[in-house]
C-alpha positions in Angstrom: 0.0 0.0 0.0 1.5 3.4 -1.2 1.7 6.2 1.1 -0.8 8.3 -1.1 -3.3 5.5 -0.3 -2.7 5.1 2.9 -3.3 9.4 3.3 -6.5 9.4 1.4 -7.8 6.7 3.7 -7.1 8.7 6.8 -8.2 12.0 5.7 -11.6 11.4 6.8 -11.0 10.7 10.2 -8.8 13.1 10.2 -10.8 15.7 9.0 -13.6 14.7 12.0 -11.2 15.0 14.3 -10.1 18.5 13.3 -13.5 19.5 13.3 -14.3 18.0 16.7 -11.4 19.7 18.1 -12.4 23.2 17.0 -15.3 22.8 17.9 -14.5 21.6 21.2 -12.1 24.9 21.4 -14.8 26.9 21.2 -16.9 26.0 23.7 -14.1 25.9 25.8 -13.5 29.4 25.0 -17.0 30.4 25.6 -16.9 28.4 28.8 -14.4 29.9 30.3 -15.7 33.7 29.0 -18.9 33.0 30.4 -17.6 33.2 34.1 -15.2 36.3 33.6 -15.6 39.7 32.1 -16.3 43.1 33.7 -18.9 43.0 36.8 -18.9 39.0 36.8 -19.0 38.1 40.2 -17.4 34.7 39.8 -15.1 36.1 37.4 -11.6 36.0 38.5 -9.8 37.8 36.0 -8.4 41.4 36.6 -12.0 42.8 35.4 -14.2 40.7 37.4 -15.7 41.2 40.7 -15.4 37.7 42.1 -12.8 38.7 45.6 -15.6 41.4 45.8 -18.6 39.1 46.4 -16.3 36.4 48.5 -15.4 38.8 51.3 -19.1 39.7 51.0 -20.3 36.5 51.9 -17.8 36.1 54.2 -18.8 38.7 56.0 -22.5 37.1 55.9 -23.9 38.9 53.4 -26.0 37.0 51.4 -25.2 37.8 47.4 -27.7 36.2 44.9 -27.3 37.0 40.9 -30.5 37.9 39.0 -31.1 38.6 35.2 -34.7 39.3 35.6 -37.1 42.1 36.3 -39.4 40.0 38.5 -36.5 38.8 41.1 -36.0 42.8 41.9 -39.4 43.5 42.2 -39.8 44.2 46.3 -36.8 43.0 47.0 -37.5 45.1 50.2 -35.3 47.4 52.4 -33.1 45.1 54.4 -31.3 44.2 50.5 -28.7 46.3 48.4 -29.5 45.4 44.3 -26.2 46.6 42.1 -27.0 46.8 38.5 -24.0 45.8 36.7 -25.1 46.9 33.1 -27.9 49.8 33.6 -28.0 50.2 29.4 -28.9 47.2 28.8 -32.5 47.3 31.1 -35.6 47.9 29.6 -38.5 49.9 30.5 -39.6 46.6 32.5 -36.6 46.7 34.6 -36.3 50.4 35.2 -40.0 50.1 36.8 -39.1 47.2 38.6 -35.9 48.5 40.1 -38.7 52.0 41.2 -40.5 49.3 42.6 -38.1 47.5 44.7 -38.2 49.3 47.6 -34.4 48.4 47.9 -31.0 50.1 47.9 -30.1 50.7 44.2 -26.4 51.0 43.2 -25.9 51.8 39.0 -22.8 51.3 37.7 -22.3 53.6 34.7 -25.9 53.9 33.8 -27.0 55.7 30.4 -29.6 58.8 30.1 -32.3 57.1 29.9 -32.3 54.8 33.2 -30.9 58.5 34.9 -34.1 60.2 33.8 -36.4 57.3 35.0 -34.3 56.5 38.4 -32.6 59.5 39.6 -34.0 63.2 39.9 -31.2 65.5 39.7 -28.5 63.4 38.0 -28.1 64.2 34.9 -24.3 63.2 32.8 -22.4 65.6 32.3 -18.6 66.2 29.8 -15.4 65.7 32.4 -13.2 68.6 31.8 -10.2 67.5 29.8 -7.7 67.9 33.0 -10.0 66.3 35.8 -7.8 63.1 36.3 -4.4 65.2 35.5 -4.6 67.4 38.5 -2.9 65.7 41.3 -5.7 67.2 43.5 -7.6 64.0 45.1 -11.1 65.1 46.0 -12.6 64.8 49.8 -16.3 63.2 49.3 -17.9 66.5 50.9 -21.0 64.4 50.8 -23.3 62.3 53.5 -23.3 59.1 52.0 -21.6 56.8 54.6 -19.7 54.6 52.0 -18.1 57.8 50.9 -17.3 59.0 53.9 -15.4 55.5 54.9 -13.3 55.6 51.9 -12.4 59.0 52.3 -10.5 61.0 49.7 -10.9 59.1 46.3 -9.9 59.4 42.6 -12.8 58.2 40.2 -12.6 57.5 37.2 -15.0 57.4 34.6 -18.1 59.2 33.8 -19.1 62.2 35.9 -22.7 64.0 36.1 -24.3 67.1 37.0 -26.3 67.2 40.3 -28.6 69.1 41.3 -31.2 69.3 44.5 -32.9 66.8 45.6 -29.7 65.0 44.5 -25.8 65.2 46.7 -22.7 64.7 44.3 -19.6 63.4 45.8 -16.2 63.5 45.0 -17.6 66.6 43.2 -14.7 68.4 41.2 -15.3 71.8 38.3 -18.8 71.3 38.8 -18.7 67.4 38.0 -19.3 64.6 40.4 -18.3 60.7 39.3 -21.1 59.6 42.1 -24.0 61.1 43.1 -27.1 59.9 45.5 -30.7 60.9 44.8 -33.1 58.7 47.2 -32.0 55.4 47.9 -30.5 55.4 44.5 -26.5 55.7 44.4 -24.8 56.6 40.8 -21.0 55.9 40.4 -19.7 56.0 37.1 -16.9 53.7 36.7 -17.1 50.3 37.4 -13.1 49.9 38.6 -13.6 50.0 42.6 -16.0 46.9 42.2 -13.2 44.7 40.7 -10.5 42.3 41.3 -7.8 44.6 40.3 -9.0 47.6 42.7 -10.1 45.5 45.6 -6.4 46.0 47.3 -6.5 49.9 47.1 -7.8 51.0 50.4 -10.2 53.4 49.4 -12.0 51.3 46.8 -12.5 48.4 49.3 -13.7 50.6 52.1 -16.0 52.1 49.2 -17.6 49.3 47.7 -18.0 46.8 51.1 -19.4 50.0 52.8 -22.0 50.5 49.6 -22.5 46.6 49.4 -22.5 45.5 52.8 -24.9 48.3 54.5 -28.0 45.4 54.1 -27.9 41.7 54.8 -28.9 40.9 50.8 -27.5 41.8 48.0 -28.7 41.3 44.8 -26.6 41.7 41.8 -28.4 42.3 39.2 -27.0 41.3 35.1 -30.2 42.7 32.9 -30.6 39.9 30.2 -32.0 41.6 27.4 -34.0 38.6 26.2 -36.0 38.3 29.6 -36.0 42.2 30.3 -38.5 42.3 26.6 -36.4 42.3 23.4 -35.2 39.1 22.1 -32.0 38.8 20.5 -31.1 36.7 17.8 -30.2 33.7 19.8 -33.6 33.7 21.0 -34.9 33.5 17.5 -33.0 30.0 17.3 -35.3 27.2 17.5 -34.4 24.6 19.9 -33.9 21.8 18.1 -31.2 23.2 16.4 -29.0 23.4 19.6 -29.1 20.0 20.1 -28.8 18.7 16.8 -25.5 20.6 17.1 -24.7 18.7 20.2 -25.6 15.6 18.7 -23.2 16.1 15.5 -20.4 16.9 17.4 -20.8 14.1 19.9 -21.2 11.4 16.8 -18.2 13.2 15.4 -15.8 12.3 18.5 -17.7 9.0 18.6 -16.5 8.5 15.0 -13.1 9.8 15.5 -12.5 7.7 18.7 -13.4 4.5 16.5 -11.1 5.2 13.8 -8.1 7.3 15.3 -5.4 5.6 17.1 -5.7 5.5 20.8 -3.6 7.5 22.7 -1.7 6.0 25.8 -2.6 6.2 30.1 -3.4 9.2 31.0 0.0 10.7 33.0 0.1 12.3 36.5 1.9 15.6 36.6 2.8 17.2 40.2 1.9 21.0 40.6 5.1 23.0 40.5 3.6 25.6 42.3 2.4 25.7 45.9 1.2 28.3 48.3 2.0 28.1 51.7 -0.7 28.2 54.2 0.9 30.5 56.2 1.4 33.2 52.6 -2.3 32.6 52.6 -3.6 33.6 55.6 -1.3 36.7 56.3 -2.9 37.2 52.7 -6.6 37.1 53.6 -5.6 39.1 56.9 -4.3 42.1 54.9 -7.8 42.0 52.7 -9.7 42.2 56.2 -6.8 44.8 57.9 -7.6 47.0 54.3 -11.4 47.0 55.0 -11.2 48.0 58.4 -11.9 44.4 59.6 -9.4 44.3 62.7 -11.3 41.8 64.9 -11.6 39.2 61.5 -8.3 39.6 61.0 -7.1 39.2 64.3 -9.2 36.3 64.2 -8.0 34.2 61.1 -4.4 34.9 62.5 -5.4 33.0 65.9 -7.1 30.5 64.7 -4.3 29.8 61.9 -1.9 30.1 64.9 -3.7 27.5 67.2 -4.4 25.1 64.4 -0.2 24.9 63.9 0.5 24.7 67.6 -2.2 21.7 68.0 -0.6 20.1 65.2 3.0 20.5 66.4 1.7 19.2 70.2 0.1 16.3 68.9 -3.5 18.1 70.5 -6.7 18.7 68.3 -7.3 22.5 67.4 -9.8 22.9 70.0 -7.6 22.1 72.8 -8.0 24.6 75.5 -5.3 27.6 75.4 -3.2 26.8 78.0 -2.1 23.0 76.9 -1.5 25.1 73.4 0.9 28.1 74.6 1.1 27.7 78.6 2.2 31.5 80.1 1.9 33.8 77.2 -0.5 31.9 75.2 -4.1 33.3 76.9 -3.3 36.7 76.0 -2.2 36.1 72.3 -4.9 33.9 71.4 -7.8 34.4 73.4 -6.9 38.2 74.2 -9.0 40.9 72.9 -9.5 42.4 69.0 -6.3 45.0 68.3 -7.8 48.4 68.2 -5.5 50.0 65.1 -3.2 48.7 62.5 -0.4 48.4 64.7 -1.6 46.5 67.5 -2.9 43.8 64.1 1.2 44.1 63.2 1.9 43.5 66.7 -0.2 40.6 67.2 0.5 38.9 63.8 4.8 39.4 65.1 4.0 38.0 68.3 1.9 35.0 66.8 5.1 34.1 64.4 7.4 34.7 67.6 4.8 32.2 69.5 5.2 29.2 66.8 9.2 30.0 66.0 9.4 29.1 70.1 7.3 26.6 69.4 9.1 24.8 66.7 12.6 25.3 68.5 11.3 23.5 71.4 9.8 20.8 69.5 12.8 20.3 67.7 15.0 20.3 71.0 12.7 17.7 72.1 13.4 15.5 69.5 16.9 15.8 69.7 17.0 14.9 72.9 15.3 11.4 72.4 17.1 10.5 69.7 19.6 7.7 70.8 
């Protein structure tokens, strides 16, 4: 058999397989897109919110994502509802967000959801130097979120306010967030994401906002259930899976005539992350967002867990079998107060285990024969 037979045999399968692989690919691809992006509160990508909503809910706020008019309709006072997209809501959702009875936060929102949803905001043109200054603006406004994060750079869009309204962060006759009602307008959508969750401000700006209510709803308008149906909508069913069905005969057909591949390979991880890097880590989040006592409190608990293991002792072993002496006052003593008693317990912790360690590791010596 020539080699120019043998190629036109195994072009078909061949071809299949390419096919399946693209295909494959792409939903990959559109996978993995579907959980990241701007606003996306699983989304762990630079533009995504998702460190936002997990210090949420571990500070027990309860966050639940909605796409539809009817899951904001009297959502009630006791809950926060963020709109992450305000262009893309219909009339429906504009009158259901009126109706809600709830804290409304809009991100960026265009003319005509200002017009139905806040009296006195109106968007306004930045002057050309706004950001260029150097001068960062006080918030010179009542809104407690505002007044937590104190002096803040915004970027973004920037509005006109006038009474009933309050503008904040207000600079030549601009402000990038304003407050009319219950209604809070910020115009850039960088303090609620990954990338800006570290600088100070932001955090204290966006937990403050989010975390005033037990609920929060975040709200992704889907343009299909808000009224207008897109094209995908148009679509019948059966074509979806007919797709589905093609591609899955396709590998079928591709695993029956291509040549099978060897066992699957284990691979270790060539990276790992200390537990230790990871809870000084999730300390500094709390320490930025003014959360002293949870801080203090995932150091102890990190700190106990280590000395349990190191005594042989399970981690709820009472203080003084852990750390006899000192040990009642650095674990069970009370929350630091300011960001240097939260420095000085977090030294005296590590000073705690390193005695710790060295007297384990005396103790072994000392038996060995």
């Amino acid at each position: 058999m020539t080699l120019l037979v043998r190629a036109r045999r195994a072009r078909g399968p061949l071809v299949t397989g390419v096919l399946v692989l693209l295909a494959a690919v792409v939903l990959a691809i559109a996978g993995a897109r579907a959980g990241q992006g701007l606003l996306q509160p699983g989304g762990v990508d630079p533009a995504g919110s998702g460190a936002l909503v997990t210090v949420l809910r571990e500070q027990g706020v309860r966050v639940d994502v909605v796409t539809r008019p009817e899951d904001v309709v009297g959502a009630g006072g006791d809950t926060t509802v963020l709109v992450a997209f305000p262009g893309r809501l219909a009339t429906t959702g504009r009158i259901a967000l009126a109706h809600s009875g709830a804290d409304v936060v809009l991100v960026a929102p265009d003319a005509a959801t200002l017009e139905a949803l806040t009296p006195g905001v109106r968007a306004a043109q930045a002057p050309p130097d706004l950001l260029t200054t150097g001068v960062v603006p006080p918030p010179a406004c009542p809104l407690p979120a505002a007044l937590a994060a104190g002096p803040l750079t915004l970027d973004g869009a920037v509005y006109e306010v006038t009474a009933p309204a309050v503008g904040c962060y207000a600079a030549e006759g601009v402000a990038p967030l304003a407050v009319s009602g219950r209604t809070v307008v910020i115009g850039s959508p960088t303090p609620f994401t990954n990338e800006a969750l570290d600088r100070d401000g932001a955090a204290a700006l966006t937990m403050t906002l989010l975390g005033a209510h037990p609920r929060v709803l975040w709200y992704l308008p889907d343009p299909g259930a808000d009224g207008d149906a897109s094209l995908a909508d148009l679509v019948p069913r059966g074509w979806l899976w007919g797709t589905v069905m093609l591609l899955l005969a396709g590998g079928a057909a591709a695993l029956w005539r291509g040549r099978r591949l060897g066992p699957v390979v284990a691979e270790r991880l060539p990276v790992r992350v200390a537990a230790a890097e990871t809870t000084r880590g999730r300390a500094a989040l709390y320490r930025r967002i003014g959360a002293r006592g949870r801080a203090a409190a995932v150091l102890r608990a990190d700190a106990r867990r280590r000395l349990a293991a190191r005594r042989g002792l399970p981690p709820d072993a009472p203080t003084e079998a852990l750390a006899p002496g000192v040990g009642k006052d650095l674990l069970d003593g009370a929350d630091p107060t300011d960001d240097a008693a939260l420095v000085r317990l977090a030294d005296d912790l590590d000073e705690l285990l390193g005695d710790a360690a060295q007297r384990s590791s005396t103790r072994t010596d000392r038996s060995a024969p």
